[in-house]
C-alpha positions as CSV (number, residue, x, y, z in Angstrom):
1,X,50.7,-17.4,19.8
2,X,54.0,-19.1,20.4
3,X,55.9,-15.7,20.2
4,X,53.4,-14.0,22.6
5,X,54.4,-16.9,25.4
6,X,55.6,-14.3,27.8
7,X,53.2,-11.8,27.4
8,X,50.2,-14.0,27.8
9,X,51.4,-15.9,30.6
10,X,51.5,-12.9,32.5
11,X,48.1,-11.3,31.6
12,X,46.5,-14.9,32.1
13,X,48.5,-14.9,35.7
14,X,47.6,-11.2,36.7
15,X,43.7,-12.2,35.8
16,X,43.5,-15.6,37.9
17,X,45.7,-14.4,40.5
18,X,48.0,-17.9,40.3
19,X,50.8,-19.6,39.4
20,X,51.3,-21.1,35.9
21,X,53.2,-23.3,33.7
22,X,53.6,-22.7,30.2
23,X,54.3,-26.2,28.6
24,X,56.5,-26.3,25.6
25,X,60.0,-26.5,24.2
26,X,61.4,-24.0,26.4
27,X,58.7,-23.8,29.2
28,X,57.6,-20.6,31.2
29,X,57.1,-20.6,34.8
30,X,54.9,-17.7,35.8
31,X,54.4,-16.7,39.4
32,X,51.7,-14.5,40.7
33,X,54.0,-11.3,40.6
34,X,54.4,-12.1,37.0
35,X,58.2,-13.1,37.0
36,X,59.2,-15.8,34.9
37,X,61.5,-18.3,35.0
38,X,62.3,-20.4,31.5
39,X,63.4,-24.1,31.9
40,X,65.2,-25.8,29.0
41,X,65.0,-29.6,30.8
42,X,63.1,-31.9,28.8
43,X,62.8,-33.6,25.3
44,X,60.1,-34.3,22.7
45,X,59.2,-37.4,25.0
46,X,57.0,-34.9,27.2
47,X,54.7,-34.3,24.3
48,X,52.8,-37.7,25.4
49,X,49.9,-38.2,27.5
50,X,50.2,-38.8,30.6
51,X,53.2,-36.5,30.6
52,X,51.4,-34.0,32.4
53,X,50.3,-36.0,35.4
54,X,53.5,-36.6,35.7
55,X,54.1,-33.1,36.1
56,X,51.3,-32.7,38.5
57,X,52.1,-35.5,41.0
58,X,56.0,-33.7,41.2
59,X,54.6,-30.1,41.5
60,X,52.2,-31.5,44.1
61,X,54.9,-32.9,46.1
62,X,57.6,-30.1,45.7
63,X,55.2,-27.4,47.1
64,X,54.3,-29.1,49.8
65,X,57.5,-29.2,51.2
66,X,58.2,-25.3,51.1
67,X,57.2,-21.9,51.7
68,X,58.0,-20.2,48.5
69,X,55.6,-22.0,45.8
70,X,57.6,-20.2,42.9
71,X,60.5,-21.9,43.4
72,X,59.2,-25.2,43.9
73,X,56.6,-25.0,41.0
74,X,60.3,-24.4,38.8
75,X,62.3,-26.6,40.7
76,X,59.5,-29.7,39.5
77,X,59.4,-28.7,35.9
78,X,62.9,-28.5,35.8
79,X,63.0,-32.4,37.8
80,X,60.2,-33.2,35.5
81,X,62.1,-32.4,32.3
82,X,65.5,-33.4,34.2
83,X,64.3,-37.1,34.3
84,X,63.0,-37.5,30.3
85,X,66.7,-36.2,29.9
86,X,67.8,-38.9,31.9
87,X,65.4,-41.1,30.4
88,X,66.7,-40.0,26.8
89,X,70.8,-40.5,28.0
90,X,69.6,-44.2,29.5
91,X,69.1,-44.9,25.6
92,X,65.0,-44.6,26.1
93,X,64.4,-42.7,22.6
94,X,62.4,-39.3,22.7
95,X,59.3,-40.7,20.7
96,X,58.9,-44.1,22.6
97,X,59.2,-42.2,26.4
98,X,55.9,-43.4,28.4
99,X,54.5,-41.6,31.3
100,X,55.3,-44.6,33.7
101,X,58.8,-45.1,32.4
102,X,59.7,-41.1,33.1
103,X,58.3,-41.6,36.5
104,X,60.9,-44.3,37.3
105,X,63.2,-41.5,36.3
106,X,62.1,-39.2,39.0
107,X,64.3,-40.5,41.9
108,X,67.4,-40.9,39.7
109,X,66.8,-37.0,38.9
110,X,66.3,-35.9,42.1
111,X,69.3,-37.6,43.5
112,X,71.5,-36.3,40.9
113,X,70.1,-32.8,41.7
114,X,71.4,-33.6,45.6
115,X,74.4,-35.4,44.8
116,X,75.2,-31.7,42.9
117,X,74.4,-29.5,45.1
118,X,76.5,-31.5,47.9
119,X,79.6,-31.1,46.0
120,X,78.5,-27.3,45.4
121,X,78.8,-26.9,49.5
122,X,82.2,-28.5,49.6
């Protein structure tokens, strides 16, 4: 299964007609025209309940706020894995990384993501 990712992701997108993340080490982002995007955010602590919600309440917000869900569906999975990364540096170990203690990680990723892309405009 795990070296079929791609392929399936696609064929499961082109039958439901949606968008569709692909949860794993290196997750895939499929969008309805079947391109794919592969985010590499993210540590072992995501393999925890509760993880997903997580996930869910960020996707929910980021495509609200745009017009092109594709992007925003990657640009939450990547904030999503960016915080547990965060999470991980802040010496929170991988194994011990609950759900409500990645969500406090949110903002701090998301203001690292602006503080970047301000300098990037400079």
């Amino acid at each position: 299964m795990n070296k079929h990712r791609f392929s399936l992701s696609r064929k499961y997108v082109r039958e439901m007609k949606c968008h569709l993340v692909l949860k794993g080490p290196n997750t895939i982002c499929t969008a309805p025209d079947e391109n794919q995007a592969v985010l590499t955010t993210g540590n072992a602590g995501l393999a925890k309940g509760g993880s997903g919600d997580t996930l869910t309440g960020i996707l929910l917000g980021q495509v609200m706020q745009a017009e092109n869900t594709a992007d925003m569906v990657n640009n939450a999975v990547f904030l999503h894995g960016y915080a547990a990364d965060l999470a991980v540096q802040d010496k929170e170990t991988d194994y011990s990384l609950r759900a409500s203690k990645l969500a406090a990680y949110i903002p701090k990723a998301i203001k690292s993501v602006q503080l970047y892309q301000d300098s990037r405009r400079r």
